[in-house]
KEKE-3310 file (N, C-alpha, C; in steps of 0.2 Angstrom, whole numbers, plus 5000, padded with zeros to 4 digits):
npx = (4602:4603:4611:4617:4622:4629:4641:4647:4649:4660:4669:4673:4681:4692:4696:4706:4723:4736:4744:4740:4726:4726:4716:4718:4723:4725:4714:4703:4700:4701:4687:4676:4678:4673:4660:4654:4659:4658:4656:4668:4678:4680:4684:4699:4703:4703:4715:4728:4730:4736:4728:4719:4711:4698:4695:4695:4685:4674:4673:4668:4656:4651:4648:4639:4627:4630:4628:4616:4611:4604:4609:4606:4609:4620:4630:4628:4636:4646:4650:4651:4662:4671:4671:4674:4687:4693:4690:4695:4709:4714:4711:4721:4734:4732:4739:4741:4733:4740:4734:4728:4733)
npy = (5018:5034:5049:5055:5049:5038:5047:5053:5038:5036:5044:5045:5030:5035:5044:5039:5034:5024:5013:5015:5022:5035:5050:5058:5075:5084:5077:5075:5090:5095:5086:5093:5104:5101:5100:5108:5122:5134:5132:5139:5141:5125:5122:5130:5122:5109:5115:5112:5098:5095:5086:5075:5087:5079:5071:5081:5088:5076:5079:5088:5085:5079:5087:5094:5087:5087:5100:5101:5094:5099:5113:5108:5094:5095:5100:5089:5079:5086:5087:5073:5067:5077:5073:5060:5058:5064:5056:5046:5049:5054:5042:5034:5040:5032:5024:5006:4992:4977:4960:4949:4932)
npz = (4786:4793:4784:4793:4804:4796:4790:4805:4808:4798:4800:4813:4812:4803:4808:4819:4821:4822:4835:4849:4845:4847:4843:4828:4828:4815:4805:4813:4814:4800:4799:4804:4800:4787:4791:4797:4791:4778:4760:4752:4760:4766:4753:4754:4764:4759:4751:4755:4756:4744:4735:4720:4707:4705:4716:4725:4720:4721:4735:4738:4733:4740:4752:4749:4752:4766:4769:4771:4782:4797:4809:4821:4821:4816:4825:4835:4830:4829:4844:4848:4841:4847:4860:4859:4856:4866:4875:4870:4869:4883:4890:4881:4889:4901:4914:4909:4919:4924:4921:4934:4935)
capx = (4605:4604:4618:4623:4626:4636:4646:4650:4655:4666:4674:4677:4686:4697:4701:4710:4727:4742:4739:4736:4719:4725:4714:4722:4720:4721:4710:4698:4700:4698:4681:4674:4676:4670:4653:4651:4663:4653:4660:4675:4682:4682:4690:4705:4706:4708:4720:4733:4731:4737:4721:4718:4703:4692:4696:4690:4677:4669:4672:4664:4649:4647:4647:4633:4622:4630:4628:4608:4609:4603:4614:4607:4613:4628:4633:4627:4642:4652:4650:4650:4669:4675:4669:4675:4694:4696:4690:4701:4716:4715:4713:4728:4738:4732:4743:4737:4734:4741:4730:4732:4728)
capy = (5022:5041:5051:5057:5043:5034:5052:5052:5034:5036:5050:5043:5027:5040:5048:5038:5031:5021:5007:5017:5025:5043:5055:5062:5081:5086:5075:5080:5098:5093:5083:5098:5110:5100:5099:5118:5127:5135:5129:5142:5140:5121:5122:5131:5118:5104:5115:5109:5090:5094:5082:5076:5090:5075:5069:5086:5087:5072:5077:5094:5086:5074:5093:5098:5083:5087:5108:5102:5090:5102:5115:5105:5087:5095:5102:5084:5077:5089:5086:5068:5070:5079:5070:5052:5059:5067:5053:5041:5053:5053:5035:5032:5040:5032:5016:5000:4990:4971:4959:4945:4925)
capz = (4791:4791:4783:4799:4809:4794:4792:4811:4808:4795:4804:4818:4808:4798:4811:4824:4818:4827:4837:4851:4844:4848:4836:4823:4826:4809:4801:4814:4812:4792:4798:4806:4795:4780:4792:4798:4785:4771:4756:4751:4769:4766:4748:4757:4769:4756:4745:4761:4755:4738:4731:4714:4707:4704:4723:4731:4718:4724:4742:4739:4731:4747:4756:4748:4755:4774:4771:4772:4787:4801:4814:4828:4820:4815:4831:4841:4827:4833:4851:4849:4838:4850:4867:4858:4856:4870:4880:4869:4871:4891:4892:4880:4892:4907:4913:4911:4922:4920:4925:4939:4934)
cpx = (4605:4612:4622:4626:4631:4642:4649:4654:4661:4672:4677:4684:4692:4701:4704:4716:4732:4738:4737:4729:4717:4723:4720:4722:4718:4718:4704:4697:4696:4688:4675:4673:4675:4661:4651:4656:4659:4659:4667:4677:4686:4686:4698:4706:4709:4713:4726:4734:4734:4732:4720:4712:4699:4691:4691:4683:4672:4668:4667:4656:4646:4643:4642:4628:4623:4627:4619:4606:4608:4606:4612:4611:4621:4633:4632:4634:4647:4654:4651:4659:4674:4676:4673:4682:4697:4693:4696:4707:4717:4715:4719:4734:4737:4736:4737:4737:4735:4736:4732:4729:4730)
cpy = (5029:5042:5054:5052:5038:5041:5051:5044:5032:5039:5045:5037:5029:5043:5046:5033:5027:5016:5009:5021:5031:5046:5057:5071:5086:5084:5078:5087:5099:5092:5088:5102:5107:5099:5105:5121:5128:5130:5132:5142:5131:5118:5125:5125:5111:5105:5112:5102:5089:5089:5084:5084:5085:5074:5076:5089:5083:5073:5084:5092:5084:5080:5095:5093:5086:5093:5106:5096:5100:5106:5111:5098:5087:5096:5097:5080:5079:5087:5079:5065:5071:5077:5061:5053:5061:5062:5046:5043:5051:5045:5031:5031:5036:5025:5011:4994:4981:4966:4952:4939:4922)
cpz = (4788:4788:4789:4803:4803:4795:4799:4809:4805:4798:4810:4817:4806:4805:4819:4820:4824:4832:4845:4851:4846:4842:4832:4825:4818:4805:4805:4814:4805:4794:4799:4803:4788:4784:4793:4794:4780:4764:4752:4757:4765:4759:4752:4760:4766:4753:4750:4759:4749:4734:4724:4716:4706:4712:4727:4727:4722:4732:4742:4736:4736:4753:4755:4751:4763:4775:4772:4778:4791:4806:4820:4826:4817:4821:4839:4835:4830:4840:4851:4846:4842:4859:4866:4858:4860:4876:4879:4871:4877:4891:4888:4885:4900:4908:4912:4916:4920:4924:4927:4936:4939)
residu = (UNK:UNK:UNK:UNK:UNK:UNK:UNK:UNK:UNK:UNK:UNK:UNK:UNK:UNK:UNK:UNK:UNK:UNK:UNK:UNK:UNK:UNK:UNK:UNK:UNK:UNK:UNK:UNK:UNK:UNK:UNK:UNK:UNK:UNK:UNK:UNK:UNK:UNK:UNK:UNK:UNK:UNK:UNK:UNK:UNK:UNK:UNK:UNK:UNK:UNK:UNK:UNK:UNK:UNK:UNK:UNK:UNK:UNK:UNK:UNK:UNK:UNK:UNK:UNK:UNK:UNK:UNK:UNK:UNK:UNK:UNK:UNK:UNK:UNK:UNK:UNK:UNK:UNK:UNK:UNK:UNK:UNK:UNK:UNK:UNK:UNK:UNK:UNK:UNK:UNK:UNK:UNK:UNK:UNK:UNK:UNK:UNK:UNK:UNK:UNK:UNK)
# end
């Protein structure tokens, strides 16, 4: 499997919580800017997690394999991120319908 498509998978895992599977927005917010953020941007953004240094060590190292996936396969993550949350979210709120036996 490429790394983009596990990346995307894990993200999207990580980042929906509760039992209705509304996004998180700060982990997406997080997911995004550890895929287009250079890398002094996306250190500020973990110093907020309070994170061991070993922890954002290792997540910075992971950055350097994504900072050489592609702007266009980064920006179809993106797009794909933010089309899956925003289609979960809307249908969170919609009623459900109960069904007839």
């Amino acid at each position: 499997m490429r790394l983009s498509v596990s990346l995307l998978l894990v993200t999207l895992t990580l980042g929906f919580f509760e039992a209705n599977a509304v996004p998180c927005p700060e982990l997406l917010k997080e997911c995004t800017e550890f895929i287009i953020a250079p890398e002094e941007l996306y250190k500020l953004e973990l110093s907020k997690f309070d994170a061991s240094p070993e922890a954002v060590e290792a997540r910075l190292e992971v950055k350097e394999c994504v900072d050489r996936i592609s702007w266009t396969t980064k920006t179809r993550l993106i797009k794909i991120m933010v089309i899956s949350s925003s289609l979960i979210h809307s249908d969170s709120h919609q009623p459900h319908r109960q069904k007839r036996g």
